[in-house]
C-alpha positions as CSV (number, residue, x, y, z in Angstrom):
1,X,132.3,186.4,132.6
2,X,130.1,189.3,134.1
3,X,129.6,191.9,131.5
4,X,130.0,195.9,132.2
5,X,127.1,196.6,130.8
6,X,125.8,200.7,130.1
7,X,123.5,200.5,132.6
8,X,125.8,198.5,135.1
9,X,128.1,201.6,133.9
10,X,125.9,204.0,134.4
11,X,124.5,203.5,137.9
12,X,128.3,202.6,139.0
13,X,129.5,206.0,138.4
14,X,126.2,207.7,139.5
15,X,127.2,205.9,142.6
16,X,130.5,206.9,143.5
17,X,129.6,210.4,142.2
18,X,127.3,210.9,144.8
19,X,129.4,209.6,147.5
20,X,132.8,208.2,146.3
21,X,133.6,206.7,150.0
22,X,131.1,203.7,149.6
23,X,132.9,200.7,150.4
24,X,132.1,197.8,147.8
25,X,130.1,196.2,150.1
26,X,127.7,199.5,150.7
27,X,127.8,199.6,146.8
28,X,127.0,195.8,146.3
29,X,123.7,196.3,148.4
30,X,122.8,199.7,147.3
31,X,122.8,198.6,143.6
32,X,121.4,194.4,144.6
33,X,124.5,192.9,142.7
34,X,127.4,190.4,144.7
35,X,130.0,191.9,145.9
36,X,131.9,190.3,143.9
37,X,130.7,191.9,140.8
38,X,131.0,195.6,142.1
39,X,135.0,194.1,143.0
40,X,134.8,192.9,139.1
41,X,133.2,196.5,138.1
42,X,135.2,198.7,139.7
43,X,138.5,197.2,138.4
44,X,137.3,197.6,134.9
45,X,136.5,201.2,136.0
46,X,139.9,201.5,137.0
47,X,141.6,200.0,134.5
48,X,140.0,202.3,131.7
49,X,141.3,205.1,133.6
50,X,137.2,206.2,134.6
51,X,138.0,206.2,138.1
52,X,140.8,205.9,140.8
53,X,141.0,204.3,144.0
54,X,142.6,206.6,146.9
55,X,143.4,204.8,150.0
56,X,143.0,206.7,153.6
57,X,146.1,205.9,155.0
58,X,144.9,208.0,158.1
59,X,141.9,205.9,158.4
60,X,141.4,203.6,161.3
61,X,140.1,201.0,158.8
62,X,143.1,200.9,156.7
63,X,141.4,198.8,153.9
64,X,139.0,202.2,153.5
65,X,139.3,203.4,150.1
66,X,137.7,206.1,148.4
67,X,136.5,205.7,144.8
68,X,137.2,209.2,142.5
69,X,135.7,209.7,138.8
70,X,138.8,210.9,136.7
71,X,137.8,213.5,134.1
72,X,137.7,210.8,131.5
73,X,135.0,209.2,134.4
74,X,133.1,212.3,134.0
75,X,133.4,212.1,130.3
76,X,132.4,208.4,130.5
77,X,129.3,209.1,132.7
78,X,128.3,211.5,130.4
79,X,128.1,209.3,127.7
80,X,127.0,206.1,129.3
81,X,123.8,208.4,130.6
82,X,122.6,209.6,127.3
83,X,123.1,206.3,126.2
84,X,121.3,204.9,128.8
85,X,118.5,207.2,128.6
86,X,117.9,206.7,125.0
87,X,117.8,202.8,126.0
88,X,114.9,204.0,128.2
89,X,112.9,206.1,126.1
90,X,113.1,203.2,123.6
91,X,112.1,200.7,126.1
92,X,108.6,203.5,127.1
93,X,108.2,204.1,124.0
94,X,107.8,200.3,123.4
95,X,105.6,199.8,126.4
96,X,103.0,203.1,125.4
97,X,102.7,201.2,122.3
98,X,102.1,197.7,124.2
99,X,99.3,199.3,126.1
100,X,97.6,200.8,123.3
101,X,97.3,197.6,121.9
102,X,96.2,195.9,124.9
103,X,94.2,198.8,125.5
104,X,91.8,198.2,122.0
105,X,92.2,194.6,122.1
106,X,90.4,194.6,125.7
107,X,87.8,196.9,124.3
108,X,86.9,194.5,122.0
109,X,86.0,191.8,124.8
110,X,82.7,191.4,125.7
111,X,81.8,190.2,129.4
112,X,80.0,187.2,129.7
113,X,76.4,188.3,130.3
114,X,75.7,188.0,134.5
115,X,79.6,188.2,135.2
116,X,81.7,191.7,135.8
117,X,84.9,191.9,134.2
């Protein structure tokens, strides 16, 4: 079961907000997931009502479809991006505190004597 997760979410509609006339596969390789997955992720989009699917019926590839943020989308994206960038902060926040550690644990180490560290 692949799960829609915040930051699957997030970069999803930061995607077709940019440039709603991405085909799945242009959005499977921009974002480095199977295509199969963006097929997966945009039905969930569209199913919560967060985005809808137009097709260009004057298009010469009829199978062209272009892939609109509703307002509840905006809403969504909104959301999902504050959410997301608290997840981020956390996860700097973390890693400042990782490196500070790391940082006076290494300044305890002594060199062996005749050896550069």
């Amino acid at each position: 079961m692949t799960v829609l997760t915040d930051e699957l979410r997030y970069r999803l509609l930061k995607q077709l907000e940019k440039n709603p006339n991405l085909s799945q596969r242009e959005l499977a390789s921009l974002m480095g997931i199977s295509l199969g997955r963006v097929n997966y992720c945009l039905n969930a989009l569209i199913e919560r009502g967060w985005v809808k699917a137009r097709n260009f019926g004057q298009s010469q590839n009829k199978m062209g479809y272009a892939y609109l943020l509703t307002a509840k989308g905006v809403d969504e994206k909104a959301r999902v991006t504050l959410a997301f960038f608290k997840y981020k902060q956390k996860e700097y926040d973390d890693l400042v505190k990782e490196l500070e550690t790391l940082r006076e644990e290494a300044a305890l180490i002594k060199p062996p004597k005749g050896k550069p560290c």
